[in-house]
N, CA, C and O atoms as a GROMACS GRO file, in nm:
protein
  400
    1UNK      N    1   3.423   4.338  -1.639
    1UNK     CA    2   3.487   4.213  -1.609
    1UNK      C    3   3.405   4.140  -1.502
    1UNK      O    4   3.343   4.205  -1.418
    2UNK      N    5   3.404   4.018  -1.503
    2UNK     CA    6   3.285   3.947  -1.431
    2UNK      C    7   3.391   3.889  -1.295
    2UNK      O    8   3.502   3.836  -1.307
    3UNK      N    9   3.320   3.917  -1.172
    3UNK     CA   10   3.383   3.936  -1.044
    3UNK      C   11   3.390   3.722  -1.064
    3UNK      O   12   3.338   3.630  -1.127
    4UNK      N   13   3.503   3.754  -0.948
    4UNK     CA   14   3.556   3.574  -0.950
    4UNK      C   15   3.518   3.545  -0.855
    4UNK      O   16   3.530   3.611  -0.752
    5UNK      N   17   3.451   3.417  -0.868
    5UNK     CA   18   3.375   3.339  -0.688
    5UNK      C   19   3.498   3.263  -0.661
    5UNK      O   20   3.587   3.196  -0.713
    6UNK      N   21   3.439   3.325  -0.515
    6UNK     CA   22   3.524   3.262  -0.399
    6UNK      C   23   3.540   3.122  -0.346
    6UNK      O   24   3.425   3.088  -0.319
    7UNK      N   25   3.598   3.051  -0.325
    7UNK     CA   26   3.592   2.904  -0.352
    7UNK      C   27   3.459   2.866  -0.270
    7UNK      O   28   3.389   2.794  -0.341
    8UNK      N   29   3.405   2.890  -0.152
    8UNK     CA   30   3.295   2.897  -0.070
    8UNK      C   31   3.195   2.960  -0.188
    8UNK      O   32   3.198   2.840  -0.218
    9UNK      N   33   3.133   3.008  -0.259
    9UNK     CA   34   3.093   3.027  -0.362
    9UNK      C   35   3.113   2.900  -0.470
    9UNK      O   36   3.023   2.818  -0.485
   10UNK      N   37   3.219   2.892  -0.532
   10UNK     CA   38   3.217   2.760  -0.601
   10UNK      C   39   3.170   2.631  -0.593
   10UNK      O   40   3.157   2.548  -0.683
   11UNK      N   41   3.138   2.619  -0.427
   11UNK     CA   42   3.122   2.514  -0.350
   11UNK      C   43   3.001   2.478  -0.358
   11UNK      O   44   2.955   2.366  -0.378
   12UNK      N   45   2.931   2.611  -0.336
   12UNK     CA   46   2.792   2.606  -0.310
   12UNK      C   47   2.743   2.557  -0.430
   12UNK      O   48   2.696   2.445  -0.452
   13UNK      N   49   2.762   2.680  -0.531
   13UNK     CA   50   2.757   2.610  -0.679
   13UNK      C   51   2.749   2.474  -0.719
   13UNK      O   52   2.674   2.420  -0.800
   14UNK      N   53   2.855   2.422  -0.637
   14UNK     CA   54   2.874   2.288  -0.710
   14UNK      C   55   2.790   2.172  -0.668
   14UNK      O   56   2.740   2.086  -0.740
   15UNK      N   57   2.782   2.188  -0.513
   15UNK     CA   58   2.651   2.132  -0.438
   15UNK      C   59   2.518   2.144  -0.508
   15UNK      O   60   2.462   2.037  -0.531
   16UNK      N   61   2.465   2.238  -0.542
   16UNK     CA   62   2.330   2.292  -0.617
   16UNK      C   63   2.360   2.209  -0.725
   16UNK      O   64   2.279   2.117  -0.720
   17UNK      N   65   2.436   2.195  -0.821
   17UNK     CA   66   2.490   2.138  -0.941
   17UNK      C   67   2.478   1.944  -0.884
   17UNK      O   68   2.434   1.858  -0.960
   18UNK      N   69   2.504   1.927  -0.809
   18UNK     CA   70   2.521   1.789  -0.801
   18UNK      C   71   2.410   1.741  -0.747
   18UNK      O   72   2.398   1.619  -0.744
   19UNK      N   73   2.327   1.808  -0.703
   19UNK     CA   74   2.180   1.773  -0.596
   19UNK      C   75   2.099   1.802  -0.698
   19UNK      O   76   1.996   1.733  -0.696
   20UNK      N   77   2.108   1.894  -0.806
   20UNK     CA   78   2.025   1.925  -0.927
   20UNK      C   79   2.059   1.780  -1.025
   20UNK      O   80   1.959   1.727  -1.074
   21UNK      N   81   2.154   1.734  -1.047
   21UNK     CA   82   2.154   1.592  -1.147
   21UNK      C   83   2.144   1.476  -1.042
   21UNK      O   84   2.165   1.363  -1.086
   22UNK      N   85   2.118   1.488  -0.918
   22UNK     CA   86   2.103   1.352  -0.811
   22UNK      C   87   1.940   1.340  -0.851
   22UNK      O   88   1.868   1.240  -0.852
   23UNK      N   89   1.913   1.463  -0.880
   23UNK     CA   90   1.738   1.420  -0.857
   23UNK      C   91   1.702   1.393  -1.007
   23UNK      O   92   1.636   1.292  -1.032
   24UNK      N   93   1.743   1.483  -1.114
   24UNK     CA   94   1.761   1.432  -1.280
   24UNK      C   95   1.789   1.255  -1.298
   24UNK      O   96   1.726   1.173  -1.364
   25UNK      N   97   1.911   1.239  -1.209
   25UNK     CA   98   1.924   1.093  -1.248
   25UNK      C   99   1.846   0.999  -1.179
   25UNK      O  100   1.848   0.889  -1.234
   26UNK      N  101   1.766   1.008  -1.057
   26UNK     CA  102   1.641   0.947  -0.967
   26UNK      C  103   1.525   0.974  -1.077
   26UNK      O  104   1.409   0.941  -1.050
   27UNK      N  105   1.543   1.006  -1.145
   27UNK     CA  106   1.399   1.071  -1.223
   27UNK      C  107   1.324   1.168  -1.135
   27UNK      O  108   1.245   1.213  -1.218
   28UNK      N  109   1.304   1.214  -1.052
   28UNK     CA  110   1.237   1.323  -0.981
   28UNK      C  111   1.215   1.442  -1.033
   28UNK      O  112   1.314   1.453  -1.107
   29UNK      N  113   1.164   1.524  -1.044
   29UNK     CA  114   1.108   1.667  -1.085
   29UNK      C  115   1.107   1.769  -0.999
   29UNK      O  116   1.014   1.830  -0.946
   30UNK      N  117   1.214   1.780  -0.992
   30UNK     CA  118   1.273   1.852  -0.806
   30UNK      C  119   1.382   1.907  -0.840
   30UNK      O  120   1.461   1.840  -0.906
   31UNK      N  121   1.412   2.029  -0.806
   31UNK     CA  122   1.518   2.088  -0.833
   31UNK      C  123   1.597   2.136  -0.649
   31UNK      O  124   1.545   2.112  -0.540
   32UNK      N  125   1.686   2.183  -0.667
   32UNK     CA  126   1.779   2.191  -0.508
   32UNK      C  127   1.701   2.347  -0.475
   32UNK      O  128   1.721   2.378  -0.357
   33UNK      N  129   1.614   2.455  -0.553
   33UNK     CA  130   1.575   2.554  -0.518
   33UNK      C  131   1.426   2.493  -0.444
   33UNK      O  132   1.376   2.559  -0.353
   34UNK      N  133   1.373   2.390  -0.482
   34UNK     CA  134   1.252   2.332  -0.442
   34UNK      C  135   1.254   2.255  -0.293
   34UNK      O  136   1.155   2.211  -0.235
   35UNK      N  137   1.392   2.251  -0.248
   35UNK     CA  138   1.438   2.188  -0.126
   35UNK      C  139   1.514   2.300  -0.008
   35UNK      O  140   1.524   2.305   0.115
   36UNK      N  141   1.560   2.387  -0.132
   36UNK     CA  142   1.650   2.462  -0.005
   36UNK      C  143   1.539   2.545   0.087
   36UNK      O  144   1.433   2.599   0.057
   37UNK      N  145   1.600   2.533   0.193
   37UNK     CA  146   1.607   2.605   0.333
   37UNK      C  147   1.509   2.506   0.401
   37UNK      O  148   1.459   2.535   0.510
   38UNK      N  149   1.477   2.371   0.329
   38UNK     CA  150   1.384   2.340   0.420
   38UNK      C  151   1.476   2.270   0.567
   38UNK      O  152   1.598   2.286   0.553
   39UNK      N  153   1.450   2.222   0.656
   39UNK     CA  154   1.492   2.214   0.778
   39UNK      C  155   1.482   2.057   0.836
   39UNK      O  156   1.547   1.994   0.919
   40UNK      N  157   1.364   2.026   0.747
   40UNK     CA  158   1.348   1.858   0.789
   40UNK      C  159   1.436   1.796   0.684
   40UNK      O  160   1.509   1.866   0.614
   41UNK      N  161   1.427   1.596   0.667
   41UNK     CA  162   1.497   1.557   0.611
   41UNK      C  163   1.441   1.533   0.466
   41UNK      O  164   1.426   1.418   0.426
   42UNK      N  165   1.416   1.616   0.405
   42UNK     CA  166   1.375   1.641   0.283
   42UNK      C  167   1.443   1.517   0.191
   42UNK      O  168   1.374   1.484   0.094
   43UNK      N  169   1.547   1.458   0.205
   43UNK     CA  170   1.606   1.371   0.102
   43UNK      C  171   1.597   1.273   0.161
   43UNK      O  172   1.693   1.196   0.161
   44UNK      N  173   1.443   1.236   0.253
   44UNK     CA  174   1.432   1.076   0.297
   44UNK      C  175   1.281   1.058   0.201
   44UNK      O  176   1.216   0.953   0.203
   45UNK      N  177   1.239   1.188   0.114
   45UNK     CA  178   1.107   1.208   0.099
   45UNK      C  179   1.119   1.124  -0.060
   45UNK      O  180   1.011   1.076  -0.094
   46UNK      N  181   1.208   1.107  -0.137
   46UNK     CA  182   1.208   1.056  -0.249
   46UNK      C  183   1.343   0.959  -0.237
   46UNK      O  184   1.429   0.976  -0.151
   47UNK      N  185   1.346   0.852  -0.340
   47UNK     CA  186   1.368   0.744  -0.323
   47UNK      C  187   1.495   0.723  -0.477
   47UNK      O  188   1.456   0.761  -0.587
   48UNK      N  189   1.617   0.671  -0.466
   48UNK     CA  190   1.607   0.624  -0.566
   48UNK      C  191   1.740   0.481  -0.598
   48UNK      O  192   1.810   0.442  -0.504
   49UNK      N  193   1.750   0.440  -0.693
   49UNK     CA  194   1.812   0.293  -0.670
   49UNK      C  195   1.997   0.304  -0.659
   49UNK      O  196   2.074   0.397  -0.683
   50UNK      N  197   2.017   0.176  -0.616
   50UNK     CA  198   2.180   0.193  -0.576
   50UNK      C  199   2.284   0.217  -0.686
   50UNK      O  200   2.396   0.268  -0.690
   51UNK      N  201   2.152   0.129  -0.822
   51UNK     CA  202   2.240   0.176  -0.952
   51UNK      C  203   2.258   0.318  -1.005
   51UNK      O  204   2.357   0.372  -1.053
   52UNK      N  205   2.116   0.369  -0.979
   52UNK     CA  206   2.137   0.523  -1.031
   52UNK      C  207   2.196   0.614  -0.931
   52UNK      O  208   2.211   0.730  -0.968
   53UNK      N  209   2.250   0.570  -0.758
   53UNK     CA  210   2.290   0.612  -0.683
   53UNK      C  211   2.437   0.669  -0.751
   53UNK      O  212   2.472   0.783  -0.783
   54UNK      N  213   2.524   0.498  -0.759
   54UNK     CA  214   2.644   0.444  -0.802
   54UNK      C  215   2.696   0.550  -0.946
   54UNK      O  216   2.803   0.610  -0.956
   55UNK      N  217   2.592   0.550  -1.036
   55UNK     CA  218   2.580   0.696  -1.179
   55UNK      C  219   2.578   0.792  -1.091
   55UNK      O  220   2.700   0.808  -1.080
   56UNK      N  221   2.526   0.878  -1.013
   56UNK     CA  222   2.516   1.008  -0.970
   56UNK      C  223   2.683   1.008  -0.865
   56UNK      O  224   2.733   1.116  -0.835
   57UNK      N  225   2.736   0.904  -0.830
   57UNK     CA  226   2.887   0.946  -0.755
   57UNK      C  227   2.928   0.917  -0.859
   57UNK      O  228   2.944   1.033  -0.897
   58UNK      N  229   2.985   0.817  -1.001
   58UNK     CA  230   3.049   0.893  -1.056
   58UNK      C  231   3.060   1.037  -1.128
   58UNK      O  232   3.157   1.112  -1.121
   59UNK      N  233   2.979   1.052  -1.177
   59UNK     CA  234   2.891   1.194  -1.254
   59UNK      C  235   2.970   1.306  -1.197
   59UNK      O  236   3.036   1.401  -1.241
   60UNK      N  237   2.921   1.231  -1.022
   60UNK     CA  238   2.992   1.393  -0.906
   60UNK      C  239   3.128   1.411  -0.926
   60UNK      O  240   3.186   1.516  -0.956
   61UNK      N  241   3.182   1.287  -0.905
   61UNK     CA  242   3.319   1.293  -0.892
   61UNK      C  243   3.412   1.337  -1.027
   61UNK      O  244   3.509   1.410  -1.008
   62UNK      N  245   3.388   1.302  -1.129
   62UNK     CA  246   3.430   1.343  -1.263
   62UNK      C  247   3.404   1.538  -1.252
   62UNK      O  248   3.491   1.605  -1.307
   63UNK      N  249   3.288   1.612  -1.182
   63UNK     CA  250   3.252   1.703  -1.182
   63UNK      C  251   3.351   1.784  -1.092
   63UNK      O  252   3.407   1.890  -1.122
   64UNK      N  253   3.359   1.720  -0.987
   64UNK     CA  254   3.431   1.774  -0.862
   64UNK      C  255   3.587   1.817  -0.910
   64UNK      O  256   3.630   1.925  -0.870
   65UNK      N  257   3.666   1.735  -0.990
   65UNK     CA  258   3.782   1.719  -1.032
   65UNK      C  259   3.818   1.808  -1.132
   65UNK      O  260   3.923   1.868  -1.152
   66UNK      N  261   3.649   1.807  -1.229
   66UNK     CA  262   3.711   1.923  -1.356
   66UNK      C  263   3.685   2.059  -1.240
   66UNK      O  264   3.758   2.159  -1.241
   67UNK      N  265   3.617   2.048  -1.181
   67UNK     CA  266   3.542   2.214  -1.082
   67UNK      C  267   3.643   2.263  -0.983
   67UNK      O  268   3.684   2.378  -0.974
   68UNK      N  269   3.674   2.171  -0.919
   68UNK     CA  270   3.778   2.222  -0.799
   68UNK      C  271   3.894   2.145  -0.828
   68UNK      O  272   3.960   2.135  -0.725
   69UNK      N  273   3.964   2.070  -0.953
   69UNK     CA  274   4.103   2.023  -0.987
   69UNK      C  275   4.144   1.939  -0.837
   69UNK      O  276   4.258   1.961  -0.798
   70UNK      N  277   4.063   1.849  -0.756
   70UNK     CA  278   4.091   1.750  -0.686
   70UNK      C  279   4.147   1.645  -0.776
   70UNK      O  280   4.152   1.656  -0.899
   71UNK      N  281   4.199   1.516  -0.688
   71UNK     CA  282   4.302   1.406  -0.721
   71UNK      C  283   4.182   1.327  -0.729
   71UNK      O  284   4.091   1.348  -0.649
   72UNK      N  285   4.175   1.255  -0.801
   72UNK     CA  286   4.026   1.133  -0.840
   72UNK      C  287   4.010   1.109  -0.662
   72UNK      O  288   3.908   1.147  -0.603
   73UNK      N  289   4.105   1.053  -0.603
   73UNK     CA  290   4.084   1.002  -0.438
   73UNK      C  291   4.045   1.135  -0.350
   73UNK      O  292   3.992   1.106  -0.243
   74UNK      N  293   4.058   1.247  -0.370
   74UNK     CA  294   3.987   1.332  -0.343
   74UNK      C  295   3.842   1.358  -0.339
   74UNK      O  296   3.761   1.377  -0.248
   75UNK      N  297   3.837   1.355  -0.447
   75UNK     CA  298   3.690   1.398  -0.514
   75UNK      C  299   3.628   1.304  -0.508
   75UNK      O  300   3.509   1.333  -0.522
   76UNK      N  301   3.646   1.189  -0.492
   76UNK     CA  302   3.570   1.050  -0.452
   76UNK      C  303   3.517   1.103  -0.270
   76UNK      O  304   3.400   1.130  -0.241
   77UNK      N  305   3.603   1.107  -0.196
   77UNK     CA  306   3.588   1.125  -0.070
   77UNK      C  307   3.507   1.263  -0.072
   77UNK      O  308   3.452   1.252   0.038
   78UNK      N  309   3.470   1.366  -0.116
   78UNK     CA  310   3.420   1.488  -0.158
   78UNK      C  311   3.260   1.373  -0.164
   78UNK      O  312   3.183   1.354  -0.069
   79UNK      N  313   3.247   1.311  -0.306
   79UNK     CA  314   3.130   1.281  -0.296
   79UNK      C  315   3.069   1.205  -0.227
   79UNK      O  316   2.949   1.219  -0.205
   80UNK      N  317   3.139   1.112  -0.180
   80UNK     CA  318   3.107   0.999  -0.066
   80UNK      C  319   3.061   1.129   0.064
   80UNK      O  320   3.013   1.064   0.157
   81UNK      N  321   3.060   1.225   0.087
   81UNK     CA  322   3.056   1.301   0.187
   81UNK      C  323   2.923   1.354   0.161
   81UNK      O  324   2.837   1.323   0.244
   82UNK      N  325   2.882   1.444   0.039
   82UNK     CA  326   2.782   1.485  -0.035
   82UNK      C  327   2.705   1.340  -0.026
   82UNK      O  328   2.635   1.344   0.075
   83UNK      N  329   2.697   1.260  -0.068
   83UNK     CA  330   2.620   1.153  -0.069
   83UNK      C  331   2.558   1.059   0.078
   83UNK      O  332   2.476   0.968   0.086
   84UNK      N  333   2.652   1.140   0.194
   84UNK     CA  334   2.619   1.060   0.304
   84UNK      C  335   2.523   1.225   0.318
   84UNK      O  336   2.408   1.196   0.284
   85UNK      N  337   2.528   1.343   0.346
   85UNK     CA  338   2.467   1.436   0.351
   85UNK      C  339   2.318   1.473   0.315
   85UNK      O  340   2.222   1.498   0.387
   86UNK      N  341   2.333   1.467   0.183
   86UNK     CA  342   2.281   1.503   0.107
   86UNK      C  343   2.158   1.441  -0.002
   86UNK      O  344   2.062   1.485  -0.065
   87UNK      N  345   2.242   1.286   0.022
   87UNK     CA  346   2.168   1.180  -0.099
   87UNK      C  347   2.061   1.130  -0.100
   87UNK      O  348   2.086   1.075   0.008
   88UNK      N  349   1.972   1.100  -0.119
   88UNK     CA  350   1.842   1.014  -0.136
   88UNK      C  351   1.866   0.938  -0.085
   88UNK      O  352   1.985   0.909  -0.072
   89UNK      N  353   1.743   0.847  -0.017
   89UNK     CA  354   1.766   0.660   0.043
   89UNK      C  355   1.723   0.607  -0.052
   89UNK      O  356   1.623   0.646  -0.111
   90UNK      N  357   1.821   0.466  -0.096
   90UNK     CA  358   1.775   0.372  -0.148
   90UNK      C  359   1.635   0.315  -0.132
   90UNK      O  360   1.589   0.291  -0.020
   91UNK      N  361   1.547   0.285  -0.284
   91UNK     CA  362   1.408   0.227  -0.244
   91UNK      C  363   1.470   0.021  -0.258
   91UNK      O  364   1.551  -0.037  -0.330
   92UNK      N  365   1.379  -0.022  -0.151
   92UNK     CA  366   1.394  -0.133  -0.154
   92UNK      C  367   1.374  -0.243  -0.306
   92UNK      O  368   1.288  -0.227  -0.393
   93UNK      N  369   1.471  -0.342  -0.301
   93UNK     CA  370   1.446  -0.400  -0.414
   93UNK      C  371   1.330  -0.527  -0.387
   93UNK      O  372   1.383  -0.637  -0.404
   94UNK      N  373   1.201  -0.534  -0.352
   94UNK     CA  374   1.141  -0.661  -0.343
   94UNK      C  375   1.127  -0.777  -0.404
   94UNK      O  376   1.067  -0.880  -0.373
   95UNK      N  377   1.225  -0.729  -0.544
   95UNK     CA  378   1.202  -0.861  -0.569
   95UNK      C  379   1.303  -0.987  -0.577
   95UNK      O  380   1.284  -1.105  -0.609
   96UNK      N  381   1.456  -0.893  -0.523
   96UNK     CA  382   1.540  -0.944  -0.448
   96UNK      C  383   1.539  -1.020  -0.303
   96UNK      O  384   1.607  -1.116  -0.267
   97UNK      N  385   1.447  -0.951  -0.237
   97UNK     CA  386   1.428  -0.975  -0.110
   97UNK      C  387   1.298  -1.115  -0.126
   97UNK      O  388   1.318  -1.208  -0.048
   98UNK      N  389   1.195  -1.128  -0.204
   98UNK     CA  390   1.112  -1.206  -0.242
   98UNK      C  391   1.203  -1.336  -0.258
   98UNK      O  392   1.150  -1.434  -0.205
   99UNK      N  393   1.318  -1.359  -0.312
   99UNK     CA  394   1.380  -1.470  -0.377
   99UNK      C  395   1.519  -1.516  -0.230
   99UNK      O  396   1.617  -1.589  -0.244
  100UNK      N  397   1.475  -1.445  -0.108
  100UNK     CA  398   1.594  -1.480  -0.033
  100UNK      C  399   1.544  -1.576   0.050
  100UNK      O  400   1.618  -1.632   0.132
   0.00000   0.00000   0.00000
């Protein structure tokens, strides 16, 4: 019988899981084993846009809810947390900024 993770276990899981499709949906070629343990700010090193930001919190949040059975306003605040943590910086749009 296969031993049951501990919600601290699930967690982690789910982090690895959501930092693994943050960089899938940035297009990057980076996985969360290619980042862990580093110590600096590793997620100022790649870049990606507010739209594919905006896709990767819902993605999370739909994830968070089937994974840990949070309330949508839960799991929103879950990823908004992961995303202030964890997330990539937006790359600038110049050619927005060109037209201001």
């Amino acid at each position: 019988m296969a031993k049951r993770l501990s919600r601290e276990e699930k967690q982690k899981n789910l982090v690895i899981e959501l930092i693994n499709e943050m960089f899938k949906i940035a297009g990057h070629q980076v996985t969360y084993h290619d980042v862990e343990g580093r110590q600096d700010a590793w997620f100022n090193e790649w870049t990606m846009t507010e739209e594919q930001y905006n896709e990767w919190q819902n993605w999370g949040t739909e994830l968070i809810r089937k994974k840990l059975g949070l309330s949508k306003t839960w799991a929103q605040r879950e990823m908004a947390m992961i995303g202030l943590n964890w997330g990539l910086k937006f790359e600038r749009n110049t050619q927005n900024e060109n037209s201001l």
